[in-house]
Biopython code that builds the backbone (N, CA, C, O; Angstrom):
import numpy as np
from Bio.PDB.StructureBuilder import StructureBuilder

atoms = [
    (1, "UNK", "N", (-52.642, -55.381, 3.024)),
    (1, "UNK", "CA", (-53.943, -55.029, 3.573)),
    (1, "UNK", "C", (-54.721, -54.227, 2.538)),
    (1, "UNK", "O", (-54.157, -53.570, 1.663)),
    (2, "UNK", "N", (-55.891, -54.302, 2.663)),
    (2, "UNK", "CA", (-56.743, -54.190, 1.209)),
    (2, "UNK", "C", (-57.268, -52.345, 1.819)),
    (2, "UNK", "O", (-58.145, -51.824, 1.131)),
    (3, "UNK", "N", (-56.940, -51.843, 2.540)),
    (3, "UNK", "CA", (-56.985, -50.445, 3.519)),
    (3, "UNK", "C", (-56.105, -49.665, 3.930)),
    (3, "UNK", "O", (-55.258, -50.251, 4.604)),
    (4, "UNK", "N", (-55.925, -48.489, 3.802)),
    (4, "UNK", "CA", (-54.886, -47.885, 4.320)),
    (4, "UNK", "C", (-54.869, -47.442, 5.867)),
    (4, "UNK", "O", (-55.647, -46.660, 6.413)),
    (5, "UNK", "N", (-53.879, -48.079, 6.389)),
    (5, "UNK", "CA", (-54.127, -48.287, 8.111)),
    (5, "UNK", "C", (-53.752, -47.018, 8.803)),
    (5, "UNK", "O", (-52.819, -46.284, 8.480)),
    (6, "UNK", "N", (-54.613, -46.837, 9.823)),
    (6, "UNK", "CA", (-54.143, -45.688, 10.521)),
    (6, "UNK", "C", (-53.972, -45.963, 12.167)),
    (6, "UNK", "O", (-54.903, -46.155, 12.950)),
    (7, "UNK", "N", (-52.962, -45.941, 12.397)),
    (7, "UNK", "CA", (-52.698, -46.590, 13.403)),
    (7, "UNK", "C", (-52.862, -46.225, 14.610)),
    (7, "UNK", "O", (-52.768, -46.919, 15.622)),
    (8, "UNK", "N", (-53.322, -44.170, 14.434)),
    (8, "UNK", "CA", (-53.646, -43.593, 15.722)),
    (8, "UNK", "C", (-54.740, -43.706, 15.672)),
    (8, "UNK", "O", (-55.131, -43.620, 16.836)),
    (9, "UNK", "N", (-55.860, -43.909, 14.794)),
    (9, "UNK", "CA", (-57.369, -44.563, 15.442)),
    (9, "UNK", "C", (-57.246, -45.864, 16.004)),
    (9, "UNK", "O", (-57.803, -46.173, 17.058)),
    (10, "UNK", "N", (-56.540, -46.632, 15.340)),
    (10, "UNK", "CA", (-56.546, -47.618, 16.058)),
    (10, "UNK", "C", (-56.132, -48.130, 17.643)),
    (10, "UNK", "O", (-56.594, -49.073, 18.285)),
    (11, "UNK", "N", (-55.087, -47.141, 18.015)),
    (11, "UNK", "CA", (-54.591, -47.044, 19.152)),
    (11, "UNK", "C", (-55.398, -46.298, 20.026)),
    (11, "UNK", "O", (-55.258, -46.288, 21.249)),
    (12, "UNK", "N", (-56.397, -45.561, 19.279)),
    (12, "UNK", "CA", (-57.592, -44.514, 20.179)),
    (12, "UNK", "C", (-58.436, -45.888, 20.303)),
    (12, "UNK", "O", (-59.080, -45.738, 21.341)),
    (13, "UNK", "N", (-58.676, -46.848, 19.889)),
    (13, "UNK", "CA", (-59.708, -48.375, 20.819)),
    (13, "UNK", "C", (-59.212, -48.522, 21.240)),
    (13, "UNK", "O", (-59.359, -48.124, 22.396)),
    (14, "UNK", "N", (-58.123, -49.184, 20.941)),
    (14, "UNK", "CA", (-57.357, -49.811, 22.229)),
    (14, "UNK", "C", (-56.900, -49.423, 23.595)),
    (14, "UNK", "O", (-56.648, -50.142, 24.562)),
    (15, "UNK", "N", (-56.848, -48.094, 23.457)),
    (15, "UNK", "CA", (-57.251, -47.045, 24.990)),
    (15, "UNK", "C", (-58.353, -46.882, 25.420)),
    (15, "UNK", "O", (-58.601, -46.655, 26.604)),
    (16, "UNK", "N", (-59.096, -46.967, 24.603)),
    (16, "UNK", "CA", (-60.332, -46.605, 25.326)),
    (16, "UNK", "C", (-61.139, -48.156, 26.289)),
    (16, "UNK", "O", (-61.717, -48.400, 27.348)),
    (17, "UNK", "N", (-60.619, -48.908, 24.928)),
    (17, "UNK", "CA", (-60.657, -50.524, 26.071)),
    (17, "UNK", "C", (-59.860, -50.586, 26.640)),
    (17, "UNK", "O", (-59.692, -51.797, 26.789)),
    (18, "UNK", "N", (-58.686, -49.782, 27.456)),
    (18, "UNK", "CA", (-58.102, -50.036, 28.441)),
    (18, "UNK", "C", (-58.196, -49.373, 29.713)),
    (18, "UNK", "O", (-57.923, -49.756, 30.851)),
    (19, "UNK", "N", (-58.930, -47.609, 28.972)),
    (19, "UNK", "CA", (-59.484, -47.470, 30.171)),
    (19, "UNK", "C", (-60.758, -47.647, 31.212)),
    (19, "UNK", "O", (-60.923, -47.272, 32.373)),
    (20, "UNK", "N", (-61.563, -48.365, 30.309)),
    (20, "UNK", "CA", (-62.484, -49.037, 30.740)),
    (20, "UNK", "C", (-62.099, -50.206, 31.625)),
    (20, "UNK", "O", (-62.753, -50.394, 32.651)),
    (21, "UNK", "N", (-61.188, -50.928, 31.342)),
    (21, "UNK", "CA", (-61.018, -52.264, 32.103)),
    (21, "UNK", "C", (-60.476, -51.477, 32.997)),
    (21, "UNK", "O", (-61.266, -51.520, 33.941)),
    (22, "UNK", "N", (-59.209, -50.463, 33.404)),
    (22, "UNK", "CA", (-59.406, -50.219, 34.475)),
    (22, "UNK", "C", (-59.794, -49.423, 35.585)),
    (22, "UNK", "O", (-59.174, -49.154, 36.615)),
    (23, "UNK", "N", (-61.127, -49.034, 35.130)),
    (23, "UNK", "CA", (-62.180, -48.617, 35.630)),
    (23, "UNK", "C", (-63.535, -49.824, 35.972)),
    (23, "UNK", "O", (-64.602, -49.444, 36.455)),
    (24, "UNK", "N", (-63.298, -51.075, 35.675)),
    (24, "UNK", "CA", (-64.870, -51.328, 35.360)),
    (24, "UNK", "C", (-64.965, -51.845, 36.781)),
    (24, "UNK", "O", (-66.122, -51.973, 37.181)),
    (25, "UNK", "N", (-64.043, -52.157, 37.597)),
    (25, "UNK", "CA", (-65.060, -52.782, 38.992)),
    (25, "UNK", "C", (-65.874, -51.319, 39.212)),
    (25, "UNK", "O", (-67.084, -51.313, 38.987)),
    (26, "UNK", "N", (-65.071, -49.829, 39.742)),
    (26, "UNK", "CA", (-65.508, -48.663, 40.134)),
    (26, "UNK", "C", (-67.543, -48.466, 39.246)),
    (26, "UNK", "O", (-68.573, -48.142, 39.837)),
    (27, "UNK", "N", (-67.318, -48.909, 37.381)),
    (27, "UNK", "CA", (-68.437, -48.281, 36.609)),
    (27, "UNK", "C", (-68.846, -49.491, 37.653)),
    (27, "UNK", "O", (-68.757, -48.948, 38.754)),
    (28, "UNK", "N", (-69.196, -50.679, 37.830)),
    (28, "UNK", "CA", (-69.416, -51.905, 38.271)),
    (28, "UNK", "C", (-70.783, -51.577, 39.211)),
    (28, "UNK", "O", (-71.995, -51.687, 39.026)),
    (29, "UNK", "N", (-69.736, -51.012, 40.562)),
    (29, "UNK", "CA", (-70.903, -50.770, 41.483)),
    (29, "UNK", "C", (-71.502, -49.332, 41.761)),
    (29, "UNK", "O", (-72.145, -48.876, 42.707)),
    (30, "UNK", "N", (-71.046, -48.796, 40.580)),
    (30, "UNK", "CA", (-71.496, -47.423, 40.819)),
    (30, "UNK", "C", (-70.610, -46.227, 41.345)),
    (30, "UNK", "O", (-71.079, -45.093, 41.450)),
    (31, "UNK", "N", (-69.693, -46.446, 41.574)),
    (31, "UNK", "CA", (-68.402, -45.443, 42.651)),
    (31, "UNK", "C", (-67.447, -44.543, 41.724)),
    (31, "UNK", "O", (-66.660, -43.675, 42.101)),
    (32, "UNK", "N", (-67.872, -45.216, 39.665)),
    (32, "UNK", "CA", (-66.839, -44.181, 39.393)),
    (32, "UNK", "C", (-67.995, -42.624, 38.867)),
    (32, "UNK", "O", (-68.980, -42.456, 38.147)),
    (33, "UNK", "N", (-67.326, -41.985, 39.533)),
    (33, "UNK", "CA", (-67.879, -40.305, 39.489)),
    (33, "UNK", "C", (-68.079, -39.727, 37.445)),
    (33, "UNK", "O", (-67.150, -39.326, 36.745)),
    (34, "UNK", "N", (-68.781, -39.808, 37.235)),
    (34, "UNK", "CA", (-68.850, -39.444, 35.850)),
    (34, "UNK", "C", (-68.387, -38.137, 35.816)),
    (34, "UNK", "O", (-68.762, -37.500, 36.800)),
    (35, "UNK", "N", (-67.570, -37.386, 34.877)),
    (35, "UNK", "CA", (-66.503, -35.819, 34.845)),
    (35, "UNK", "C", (-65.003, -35.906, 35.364)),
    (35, "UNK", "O", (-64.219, -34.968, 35.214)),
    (36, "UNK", "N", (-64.571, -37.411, 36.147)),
    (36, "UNK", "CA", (-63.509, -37.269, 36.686)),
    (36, "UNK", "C", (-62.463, -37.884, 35.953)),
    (36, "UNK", "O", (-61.379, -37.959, 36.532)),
    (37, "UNK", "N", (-62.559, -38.371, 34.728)),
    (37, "UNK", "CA", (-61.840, -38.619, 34.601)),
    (37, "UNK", "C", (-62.168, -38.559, 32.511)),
    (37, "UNK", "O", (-63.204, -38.908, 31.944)),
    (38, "UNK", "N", (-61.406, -38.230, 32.121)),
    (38, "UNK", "CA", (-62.099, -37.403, 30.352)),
    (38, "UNK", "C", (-62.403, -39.019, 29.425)),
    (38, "UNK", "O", (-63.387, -39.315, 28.748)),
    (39, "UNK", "N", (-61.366, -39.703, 29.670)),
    (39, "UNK", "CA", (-60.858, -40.699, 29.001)),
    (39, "UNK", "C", (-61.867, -41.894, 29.442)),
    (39, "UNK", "O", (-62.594, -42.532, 28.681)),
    (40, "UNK", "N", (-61.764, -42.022, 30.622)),
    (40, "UNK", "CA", (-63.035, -43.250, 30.948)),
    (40, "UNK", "C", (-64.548, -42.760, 30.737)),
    (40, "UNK", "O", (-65.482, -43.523, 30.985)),
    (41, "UNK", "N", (-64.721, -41.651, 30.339)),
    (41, "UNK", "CA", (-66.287, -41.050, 30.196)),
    (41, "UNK", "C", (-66.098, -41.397, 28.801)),
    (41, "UNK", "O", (-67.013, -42.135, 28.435)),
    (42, "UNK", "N", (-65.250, -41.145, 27.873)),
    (42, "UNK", "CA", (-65.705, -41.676, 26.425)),
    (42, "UNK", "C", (-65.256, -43.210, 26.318)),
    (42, "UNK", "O", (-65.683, -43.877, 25.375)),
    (43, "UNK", "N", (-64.593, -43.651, 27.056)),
    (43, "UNK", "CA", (-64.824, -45.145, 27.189)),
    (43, "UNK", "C", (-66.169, -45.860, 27.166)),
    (43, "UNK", "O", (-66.725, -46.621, 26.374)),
    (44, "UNK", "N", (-66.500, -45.276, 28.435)),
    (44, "UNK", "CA", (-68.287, -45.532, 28.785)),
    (44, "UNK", "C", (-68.969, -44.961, 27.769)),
    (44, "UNK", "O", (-69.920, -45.721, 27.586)),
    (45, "UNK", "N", (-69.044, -44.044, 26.982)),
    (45, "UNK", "CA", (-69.861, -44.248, 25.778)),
    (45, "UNK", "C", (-69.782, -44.942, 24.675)),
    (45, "UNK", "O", (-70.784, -45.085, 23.974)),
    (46, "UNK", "N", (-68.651, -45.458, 24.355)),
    (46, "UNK", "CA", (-67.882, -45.877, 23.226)),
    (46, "UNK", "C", (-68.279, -47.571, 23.935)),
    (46, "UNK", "O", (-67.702, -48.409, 23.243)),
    (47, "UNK", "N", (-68.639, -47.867, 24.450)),
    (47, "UNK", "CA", (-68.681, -49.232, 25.299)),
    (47, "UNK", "C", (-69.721, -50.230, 24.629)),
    (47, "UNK", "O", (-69.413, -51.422, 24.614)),
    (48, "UNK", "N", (-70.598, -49.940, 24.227)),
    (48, "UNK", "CA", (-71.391, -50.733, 23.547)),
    (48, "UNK", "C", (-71.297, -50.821, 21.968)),
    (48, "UNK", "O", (-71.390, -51.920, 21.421)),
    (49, "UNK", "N", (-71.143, -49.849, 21.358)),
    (49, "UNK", "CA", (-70.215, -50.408, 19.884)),
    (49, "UNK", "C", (-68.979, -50.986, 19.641)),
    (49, "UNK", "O", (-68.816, -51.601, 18.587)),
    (50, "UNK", "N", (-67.827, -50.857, 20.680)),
    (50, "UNK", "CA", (-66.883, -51.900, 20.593)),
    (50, "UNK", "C", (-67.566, -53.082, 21.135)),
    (50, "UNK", "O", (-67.349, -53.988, 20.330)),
    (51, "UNK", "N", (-68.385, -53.575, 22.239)),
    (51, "UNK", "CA", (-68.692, -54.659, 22.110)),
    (51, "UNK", "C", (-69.244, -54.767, 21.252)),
    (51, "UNK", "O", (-68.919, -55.887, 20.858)),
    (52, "UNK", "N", (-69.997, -54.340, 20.517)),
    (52, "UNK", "CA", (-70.951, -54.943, 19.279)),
    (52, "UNK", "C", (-70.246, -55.046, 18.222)),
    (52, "UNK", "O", (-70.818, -55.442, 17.207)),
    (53, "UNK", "N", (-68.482, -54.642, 18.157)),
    (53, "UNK", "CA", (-67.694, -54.827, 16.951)),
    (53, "UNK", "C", (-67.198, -56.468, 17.579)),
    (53, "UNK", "O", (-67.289, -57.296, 16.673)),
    (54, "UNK", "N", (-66.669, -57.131, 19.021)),
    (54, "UNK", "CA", (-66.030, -57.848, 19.309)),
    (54, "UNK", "C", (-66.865, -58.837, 19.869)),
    (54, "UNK", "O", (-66.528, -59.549, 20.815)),
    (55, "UNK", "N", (-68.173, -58.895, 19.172)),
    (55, "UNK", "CA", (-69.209, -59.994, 19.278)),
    (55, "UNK", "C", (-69.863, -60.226, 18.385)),
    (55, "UNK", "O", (-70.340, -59.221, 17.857)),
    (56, "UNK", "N", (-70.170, -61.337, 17.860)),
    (56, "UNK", "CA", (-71.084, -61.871, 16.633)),
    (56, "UNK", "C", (-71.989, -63.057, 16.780)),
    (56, "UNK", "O", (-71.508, -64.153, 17.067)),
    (57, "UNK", "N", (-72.439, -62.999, 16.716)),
    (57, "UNK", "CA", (-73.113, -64.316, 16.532)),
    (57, "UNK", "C", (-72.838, -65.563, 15.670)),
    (57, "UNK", "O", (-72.808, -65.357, 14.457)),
    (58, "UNK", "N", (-72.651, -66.720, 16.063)),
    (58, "UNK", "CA", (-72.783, -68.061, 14.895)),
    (58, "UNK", "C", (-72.864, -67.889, 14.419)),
    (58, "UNK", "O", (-71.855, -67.833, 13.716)),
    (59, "UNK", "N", (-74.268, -67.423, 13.756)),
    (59, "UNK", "CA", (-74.343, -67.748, 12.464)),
    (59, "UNK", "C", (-74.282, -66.379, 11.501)),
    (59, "UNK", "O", (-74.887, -66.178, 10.448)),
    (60, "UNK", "N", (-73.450, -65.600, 12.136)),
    (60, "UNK", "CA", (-73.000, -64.089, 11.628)),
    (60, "UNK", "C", (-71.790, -64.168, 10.727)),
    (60, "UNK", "O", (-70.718, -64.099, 11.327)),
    (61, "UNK", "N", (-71.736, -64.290, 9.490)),
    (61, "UNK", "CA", (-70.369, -64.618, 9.029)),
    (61, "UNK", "C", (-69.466, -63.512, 8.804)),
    (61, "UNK", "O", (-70.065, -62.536, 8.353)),
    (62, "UNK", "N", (-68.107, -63.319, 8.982)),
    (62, "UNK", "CA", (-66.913, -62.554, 8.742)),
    (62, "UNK", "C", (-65.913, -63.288, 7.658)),
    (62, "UNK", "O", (-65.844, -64.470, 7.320)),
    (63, "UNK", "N", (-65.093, -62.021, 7.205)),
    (63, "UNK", "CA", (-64.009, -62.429, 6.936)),
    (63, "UNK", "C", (-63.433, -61.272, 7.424)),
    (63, "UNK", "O", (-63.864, -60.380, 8.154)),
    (64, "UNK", "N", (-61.733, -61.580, 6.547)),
    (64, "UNK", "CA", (-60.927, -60.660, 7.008)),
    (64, "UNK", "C", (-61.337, -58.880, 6.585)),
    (64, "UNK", "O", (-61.040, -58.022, 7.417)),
    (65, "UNK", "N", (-62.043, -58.447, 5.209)),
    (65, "UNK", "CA", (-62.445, -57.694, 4.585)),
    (65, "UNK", "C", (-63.703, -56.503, 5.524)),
    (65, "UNK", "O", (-63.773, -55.294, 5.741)),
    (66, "UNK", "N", (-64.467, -57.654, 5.826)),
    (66, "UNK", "CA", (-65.919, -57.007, 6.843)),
    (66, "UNK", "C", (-65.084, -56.466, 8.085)),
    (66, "UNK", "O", (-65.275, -55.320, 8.491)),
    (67, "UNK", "N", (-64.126, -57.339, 8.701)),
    (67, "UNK", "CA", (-63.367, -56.926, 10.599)),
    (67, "UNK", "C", (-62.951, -55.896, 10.129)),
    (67, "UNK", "O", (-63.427, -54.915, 10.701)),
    (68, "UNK", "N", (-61.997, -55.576, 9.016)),
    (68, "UNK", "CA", (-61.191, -54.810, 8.424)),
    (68, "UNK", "C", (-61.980, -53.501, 9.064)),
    (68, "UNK", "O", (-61.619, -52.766, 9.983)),
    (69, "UNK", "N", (-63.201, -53.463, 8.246)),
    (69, "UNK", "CA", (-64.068, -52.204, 7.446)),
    (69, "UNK", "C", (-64.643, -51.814, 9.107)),
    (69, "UNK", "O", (-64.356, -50.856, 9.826)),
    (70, "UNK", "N", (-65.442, -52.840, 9.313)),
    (70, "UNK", "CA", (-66.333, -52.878, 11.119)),
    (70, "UNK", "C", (-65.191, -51.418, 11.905)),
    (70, "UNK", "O", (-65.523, -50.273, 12.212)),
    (71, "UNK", "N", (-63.549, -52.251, 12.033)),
    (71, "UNK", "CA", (-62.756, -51.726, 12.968)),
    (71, "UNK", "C", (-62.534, -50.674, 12.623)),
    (71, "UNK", "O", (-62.372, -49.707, 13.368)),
    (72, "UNK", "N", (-62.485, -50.678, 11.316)),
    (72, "UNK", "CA", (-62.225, -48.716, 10.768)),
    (72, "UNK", "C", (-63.564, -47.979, 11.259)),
    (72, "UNK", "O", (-63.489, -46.832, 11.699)),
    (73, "UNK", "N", (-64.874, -48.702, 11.171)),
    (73, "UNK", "CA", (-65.865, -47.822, 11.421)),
    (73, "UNK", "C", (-65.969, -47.401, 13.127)),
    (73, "UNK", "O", (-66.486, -46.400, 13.624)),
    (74, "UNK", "N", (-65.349, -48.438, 13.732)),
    (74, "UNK", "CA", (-65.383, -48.386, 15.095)),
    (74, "UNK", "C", (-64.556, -47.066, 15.001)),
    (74, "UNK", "O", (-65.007, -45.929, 14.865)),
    (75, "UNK", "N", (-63.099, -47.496, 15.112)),
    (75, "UNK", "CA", (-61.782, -46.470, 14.970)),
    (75, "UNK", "C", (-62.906, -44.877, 14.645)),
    (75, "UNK", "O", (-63.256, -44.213, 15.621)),
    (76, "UNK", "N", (-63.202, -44.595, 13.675)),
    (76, "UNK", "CA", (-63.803, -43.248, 13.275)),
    (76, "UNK", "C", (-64.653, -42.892, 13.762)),
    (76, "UNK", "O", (-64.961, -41.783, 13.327)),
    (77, "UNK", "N", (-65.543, -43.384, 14.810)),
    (77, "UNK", "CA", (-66.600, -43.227, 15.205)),
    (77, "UNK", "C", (-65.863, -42.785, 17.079)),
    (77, "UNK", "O", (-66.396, -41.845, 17.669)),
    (78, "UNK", "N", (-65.311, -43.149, 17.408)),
    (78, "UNK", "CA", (-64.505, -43.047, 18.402)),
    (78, "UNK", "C", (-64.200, -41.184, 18.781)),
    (78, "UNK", "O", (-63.561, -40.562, 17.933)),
    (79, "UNK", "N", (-64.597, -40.573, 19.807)),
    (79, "UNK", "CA", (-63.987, -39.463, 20.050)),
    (79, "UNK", "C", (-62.665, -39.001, 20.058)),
    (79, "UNK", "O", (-61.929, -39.708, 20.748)),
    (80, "UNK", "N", (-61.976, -37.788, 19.373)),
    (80, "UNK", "CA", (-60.330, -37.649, 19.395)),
    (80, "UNK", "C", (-60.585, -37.433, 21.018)),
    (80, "UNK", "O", (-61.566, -37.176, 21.716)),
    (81, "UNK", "N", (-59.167, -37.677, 21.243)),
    (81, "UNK", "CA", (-58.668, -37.532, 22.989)),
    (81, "UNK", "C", (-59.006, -36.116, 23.049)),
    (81, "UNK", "O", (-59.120, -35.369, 22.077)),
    (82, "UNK", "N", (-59.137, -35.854, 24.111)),
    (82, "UNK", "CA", (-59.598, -34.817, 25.355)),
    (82, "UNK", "C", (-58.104, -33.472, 25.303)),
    (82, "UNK", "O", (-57.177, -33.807, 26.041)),
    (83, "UNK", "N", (-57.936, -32.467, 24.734)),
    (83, "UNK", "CA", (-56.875, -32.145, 24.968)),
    (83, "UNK", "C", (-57.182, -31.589, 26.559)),
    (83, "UNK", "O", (-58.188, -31.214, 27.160)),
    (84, "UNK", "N", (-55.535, -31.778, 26.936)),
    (84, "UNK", "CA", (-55.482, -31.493, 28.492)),
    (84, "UNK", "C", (-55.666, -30.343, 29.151)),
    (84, "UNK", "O", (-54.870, -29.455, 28.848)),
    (85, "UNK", "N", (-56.551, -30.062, 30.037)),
    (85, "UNK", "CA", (-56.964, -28.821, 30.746)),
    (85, "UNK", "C", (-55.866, -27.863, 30.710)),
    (85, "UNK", "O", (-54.787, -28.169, 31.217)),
    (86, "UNK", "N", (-56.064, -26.622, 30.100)),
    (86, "UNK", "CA", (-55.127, -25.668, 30.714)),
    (86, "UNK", "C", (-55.072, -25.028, 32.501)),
    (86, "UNK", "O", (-55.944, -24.403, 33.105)),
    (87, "UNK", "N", (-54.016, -25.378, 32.869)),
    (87, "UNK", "CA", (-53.898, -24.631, 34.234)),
    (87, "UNK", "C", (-53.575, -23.600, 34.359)),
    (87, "UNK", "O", (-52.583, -23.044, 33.890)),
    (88, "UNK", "N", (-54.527, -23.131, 35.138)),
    (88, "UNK", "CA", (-54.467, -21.708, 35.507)),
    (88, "UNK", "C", (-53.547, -21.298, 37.019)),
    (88, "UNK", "O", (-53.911, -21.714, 38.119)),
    (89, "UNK", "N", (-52.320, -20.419, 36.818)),
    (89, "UNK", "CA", (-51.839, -20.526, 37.833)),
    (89, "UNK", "C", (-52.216, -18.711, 38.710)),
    (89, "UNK", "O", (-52.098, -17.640, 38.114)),
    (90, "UNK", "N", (-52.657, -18.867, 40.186)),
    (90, "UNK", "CA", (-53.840, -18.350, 40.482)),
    (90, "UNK", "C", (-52.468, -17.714, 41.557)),
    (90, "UNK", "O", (-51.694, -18.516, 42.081)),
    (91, "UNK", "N", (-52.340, -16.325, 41.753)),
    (91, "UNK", "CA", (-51.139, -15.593, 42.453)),
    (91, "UNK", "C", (-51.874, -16.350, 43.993)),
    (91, "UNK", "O", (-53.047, -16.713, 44.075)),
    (92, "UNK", "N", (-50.851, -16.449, 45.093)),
    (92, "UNK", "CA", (-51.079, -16.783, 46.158)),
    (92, "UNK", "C", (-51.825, -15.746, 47.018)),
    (92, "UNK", "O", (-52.374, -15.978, 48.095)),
    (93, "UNK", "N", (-51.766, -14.694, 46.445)),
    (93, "UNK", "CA", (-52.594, -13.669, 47.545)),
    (93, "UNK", "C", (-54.048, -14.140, 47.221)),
    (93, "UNK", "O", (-54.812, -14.103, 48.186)),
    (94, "UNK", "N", (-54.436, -14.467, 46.334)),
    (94, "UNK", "CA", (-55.743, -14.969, 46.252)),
    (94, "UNK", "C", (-56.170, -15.703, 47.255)),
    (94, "UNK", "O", (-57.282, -15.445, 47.717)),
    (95, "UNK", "N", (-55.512, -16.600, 47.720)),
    (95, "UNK", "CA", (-56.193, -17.521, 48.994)),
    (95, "UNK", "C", (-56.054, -16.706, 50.232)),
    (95, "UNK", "O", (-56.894, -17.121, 51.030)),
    (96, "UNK", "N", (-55.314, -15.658, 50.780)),
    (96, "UNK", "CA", (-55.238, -15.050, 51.833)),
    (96, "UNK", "C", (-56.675, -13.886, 51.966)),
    (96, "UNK", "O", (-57.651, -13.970, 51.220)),
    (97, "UNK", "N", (-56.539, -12.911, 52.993)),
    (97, "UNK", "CA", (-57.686, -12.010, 53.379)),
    (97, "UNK", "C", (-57.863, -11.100, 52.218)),
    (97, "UNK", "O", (-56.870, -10.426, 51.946)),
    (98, "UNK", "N", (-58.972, -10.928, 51.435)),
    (98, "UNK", "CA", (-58.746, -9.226, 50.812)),
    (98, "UNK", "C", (-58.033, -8.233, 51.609)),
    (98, "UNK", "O", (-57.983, -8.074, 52.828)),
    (99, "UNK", "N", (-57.458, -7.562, 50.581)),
    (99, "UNK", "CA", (-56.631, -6.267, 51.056)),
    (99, "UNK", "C", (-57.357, -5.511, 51.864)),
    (99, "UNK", "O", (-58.573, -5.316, 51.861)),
    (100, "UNK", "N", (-56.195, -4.934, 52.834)),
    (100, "UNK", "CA", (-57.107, -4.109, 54.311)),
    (100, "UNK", "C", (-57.957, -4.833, 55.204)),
    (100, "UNK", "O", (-58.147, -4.389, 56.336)),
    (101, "UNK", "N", (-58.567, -6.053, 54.768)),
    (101, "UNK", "CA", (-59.096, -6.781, 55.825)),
    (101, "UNK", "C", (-58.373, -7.397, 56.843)),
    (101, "UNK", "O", (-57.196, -7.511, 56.502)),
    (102, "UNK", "N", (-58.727, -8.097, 58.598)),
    (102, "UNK", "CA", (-58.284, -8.378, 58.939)),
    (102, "UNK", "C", (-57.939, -9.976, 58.902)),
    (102, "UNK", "O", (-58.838, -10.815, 58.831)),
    (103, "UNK", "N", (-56.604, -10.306, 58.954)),
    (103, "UNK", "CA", (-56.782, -11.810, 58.931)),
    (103, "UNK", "C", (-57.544, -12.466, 60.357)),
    (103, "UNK", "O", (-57.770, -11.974, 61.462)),
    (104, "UNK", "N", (-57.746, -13.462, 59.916)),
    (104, "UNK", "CA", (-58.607, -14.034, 60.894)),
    (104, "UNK", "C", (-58.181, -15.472, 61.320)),
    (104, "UNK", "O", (-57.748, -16.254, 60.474)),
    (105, "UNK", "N", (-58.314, -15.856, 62.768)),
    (105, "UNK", "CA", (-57.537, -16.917, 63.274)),
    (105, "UNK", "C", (-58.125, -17.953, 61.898)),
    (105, "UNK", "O", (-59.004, -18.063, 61.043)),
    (106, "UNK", "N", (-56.626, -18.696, 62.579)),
    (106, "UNK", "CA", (-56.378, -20.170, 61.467)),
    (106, "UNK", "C", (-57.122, -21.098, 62.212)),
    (106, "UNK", "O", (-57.452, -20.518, 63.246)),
    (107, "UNK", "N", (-57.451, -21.977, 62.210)),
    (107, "UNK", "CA", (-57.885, -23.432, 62.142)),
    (107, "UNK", "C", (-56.780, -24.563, 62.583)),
    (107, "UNK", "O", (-56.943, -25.701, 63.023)),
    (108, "UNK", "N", (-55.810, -23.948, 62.349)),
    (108, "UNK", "CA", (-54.598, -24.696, 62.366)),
    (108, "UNK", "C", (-53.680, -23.755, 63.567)),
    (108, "UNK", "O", (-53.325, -22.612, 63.278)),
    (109, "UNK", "N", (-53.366, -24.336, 64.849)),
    (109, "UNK", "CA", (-52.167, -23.727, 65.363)),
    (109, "UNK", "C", (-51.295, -23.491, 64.874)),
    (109, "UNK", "O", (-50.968, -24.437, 64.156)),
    (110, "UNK", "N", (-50.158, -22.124, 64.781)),
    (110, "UNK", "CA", (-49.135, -22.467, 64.429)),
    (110, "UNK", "C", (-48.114, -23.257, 65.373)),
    (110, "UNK", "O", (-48.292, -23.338, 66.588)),
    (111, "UNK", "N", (-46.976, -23.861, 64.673)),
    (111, "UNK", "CA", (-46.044, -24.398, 65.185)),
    (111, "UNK", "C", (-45.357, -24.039, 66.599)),
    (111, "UNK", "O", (-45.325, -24.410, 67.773)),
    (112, "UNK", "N", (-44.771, -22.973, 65.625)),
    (112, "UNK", "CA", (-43.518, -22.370, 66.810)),
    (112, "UNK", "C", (-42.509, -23.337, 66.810)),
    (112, "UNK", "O", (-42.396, -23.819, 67.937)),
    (113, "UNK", "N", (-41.584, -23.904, 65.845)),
    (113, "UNK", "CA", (-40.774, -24.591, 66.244)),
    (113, "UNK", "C", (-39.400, -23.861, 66.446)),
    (113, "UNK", "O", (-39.323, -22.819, 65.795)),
    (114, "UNK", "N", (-38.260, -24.182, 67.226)),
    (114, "UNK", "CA", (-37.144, -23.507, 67.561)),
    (114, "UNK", "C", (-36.381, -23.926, 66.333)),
    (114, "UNK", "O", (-36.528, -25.119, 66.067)),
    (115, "UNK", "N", (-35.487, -23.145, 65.394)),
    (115, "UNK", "CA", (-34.480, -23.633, 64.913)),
    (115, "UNK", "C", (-33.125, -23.357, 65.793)),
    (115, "UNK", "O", (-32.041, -23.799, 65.413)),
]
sb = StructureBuilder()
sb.init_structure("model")
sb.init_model(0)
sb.init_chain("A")
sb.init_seg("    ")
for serial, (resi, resn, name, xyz) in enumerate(atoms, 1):
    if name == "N":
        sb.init_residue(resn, " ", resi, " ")
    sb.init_atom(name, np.array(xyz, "f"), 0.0, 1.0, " ", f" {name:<3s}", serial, name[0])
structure = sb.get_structure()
């Protein structure tokens, strides 16, 4: 190969066209929520320059040299992945009453079951 290959850009298209396909009925009719998901939001931007790398026209000529160069430019142009949210782990008294306040009926009966 006339390029030195890098195989984690390359594997960053090929995810990103995968998470598009399986997302695209949801982008389709409108139902997928843009923020929910890191990976299909740079899909959807990244969406019209991979098609415009994996379409040509007739009378558009290629060889192996131009796909070569195109896919590297795609590959680099591509956002690095999303590193993963840090979780925050939140003490359980947080969801209960502030201190000294009174709790206040649940919403939920309790049980009462007999052991």
């Amino acid at each position: 190969m006339p390029w030195p290959r890098d195989d984690a850009k390359l594997e960053r298209v090929r995810s990103l066209m995968a998470a598009y396909k399986d997302k695209k009925d949801l982008i389709a009719i409108g139902a997928y929520e843009h923020g929910s998901d890191a990976l299909t939001d740079q899909a959807i931007a990244m969406r019209q320059p991979i098609d415009g790398f994996l379409r040509q026209h007739a009378s558009d000529g290629s060889n192996a040299n131009t796909a070569d160069t195109g896919l590297l430019e795609l590959a680099a142009a591509a956002p690095p992945p999303m590193a993963a949210a840090a979780v925050v782990a939140e003490p359980a008294a947080a969801y209960g009453p502030p201190p000294g306040a009174a709790a206040s009926p649940s919403a939920i009966p309790p049980l009462h079951l007999a052991v």
